[in-house]
C-alpha positions as CSV (number, residue, x, y, z in Angstrom):
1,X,-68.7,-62.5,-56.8
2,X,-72.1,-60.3,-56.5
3,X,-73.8,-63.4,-56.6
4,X,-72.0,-65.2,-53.7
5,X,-72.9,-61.4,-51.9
6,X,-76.8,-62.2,-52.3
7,X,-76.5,-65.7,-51.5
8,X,-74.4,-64.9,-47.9
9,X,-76.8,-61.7,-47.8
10,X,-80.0,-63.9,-48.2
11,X,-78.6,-66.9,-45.7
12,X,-78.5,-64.5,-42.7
13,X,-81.8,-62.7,-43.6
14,X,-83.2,-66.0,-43.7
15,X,-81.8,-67.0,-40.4
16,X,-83.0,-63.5,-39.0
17,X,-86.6,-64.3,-40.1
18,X,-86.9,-67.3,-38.8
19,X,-85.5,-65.4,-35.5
20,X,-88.1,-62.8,-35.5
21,X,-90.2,-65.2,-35.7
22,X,-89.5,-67.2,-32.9
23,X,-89.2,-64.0,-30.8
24,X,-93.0,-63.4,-31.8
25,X,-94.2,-66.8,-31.2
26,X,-91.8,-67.5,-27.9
27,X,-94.5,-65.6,-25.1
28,X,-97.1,-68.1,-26.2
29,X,-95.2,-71.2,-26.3
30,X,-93.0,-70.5,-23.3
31,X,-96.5,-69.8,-21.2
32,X,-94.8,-65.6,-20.2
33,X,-96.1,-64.6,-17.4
34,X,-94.1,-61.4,-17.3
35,X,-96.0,-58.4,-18.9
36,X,-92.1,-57.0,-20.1
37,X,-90.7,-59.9,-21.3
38,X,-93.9,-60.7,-22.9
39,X,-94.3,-57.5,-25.3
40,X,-90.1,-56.8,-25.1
41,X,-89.6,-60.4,-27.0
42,X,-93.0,-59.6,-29.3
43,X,-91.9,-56.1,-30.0
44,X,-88.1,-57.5,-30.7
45,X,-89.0,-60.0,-33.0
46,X,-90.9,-57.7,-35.4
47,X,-88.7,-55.3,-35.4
48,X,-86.0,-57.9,-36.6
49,X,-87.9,-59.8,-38.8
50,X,-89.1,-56.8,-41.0
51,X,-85.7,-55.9,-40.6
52,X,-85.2,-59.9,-42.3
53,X,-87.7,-58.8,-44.7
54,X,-86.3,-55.5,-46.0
55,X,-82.7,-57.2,-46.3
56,X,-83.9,-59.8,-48.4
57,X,-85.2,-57.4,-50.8
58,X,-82.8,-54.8,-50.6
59,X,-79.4,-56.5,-50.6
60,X,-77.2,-53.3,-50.4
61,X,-78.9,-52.3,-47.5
62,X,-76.2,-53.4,-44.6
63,X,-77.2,-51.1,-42.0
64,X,-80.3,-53.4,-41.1
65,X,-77.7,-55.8,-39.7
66,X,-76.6,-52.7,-37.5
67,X,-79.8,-52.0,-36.2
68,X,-80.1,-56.3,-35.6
69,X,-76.9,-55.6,-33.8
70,X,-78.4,-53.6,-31.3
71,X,-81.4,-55.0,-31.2
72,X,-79.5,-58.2,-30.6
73,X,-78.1,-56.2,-27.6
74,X,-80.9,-55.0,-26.1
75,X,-82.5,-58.6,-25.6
76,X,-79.2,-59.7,-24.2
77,X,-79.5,-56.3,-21.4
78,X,-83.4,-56.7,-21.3
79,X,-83.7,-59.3,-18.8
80,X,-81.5,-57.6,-16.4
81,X,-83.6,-54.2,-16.7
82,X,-87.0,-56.1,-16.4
83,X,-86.2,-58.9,-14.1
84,X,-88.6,-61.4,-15.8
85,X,-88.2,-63.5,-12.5
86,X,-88.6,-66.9,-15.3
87,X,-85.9,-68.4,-16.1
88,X,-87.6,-69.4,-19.5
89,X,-87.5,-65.8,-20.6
90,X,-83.8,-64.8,-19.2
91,X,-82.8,-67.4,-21.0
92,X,-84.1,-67.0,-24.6
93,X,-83.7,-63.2,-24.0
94,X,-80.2,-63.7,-23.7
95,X,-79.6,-66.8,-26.1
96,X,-81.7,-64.7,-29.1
97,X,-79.8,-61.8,-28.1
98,X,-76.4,-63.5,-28.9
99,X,-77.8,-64.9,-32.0
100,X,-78.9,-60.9,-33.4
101,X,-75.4,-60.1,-32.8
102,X,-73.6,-62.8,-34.4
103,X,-76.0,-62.1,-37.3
104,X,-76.1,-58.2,-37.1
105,X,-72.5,-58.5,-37.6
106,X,-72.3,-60.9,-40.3
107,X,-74.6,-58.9,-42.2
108,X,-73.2,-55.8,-42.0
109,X,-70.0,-57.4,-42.9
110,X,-71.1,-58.3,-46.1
111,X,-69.8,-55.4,-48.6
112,X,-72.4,-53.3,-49.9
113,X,-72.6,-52.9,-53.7
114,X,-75.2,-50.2,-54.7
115,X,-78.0,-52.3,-57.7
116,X,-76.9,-49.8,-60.2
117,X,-73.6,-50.5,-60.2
118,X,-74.4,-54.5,-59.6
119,X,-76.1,-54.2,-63.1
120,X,-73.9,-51.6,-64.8
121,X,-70.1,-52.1,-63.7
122,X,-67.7,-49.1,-64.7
């Protein structure tokens, strides 16, 4: 059972990774002209893919897929505050941002089970 918890647990933070990383690497391929959307997407993905990162090595740790939550719903609110005025960057602002939640949730659904008590059960 614990082991089908790190599996699920390392399947979303993989998914997130590879998320924050196209966040990063979405201003320079998408050509950005917007200075907001530029740095909001940059910004956003590092801050979920350390998130990615930490969660890999720190199973228990299910409020990173809060924090991805949010994070997930800031991109989706972000082009409406910035008005990046490309439809490129509404676009995968919005579509990334549904993605963080689906997988904020997912991970903070998966039960936390402190290491300890992983390796020594009661």
């Amino acid at each position: 059972m614990d082991s089908d918890r790190v599996a699920t647990t390392r399947w979303i933070s993989g998914v997130n990774l590879l998320l924050g990383v196209w966040l990063v690497v979405a201003p320079f391929v998408m050509g950005l002209t917007s200075t907001s959307s530029y740095w909001n997407e940059i910004v956003v993905g590092v801050i979920i893919l350390a998130l990615a990162l930490y969660r890999m090595s720190a199973v228990s740790a299910t409020w990173t897929g809060w924090v991805t939550l949010v994070a997930g719903l800031w991109l989706i609110a972000s082009p409406y505050m910035f008005s990046p005025g490309e439809s490129a960057a509404y676009t995968n602002a919005v579509i990334a941002g549904i993605v963080a939640v689906v997988l904020g949730l997912g991970a903070a659904a998966v039960p936390a089970t402190s290491d300890v008590t992983a390796q020594h059960p009661m």
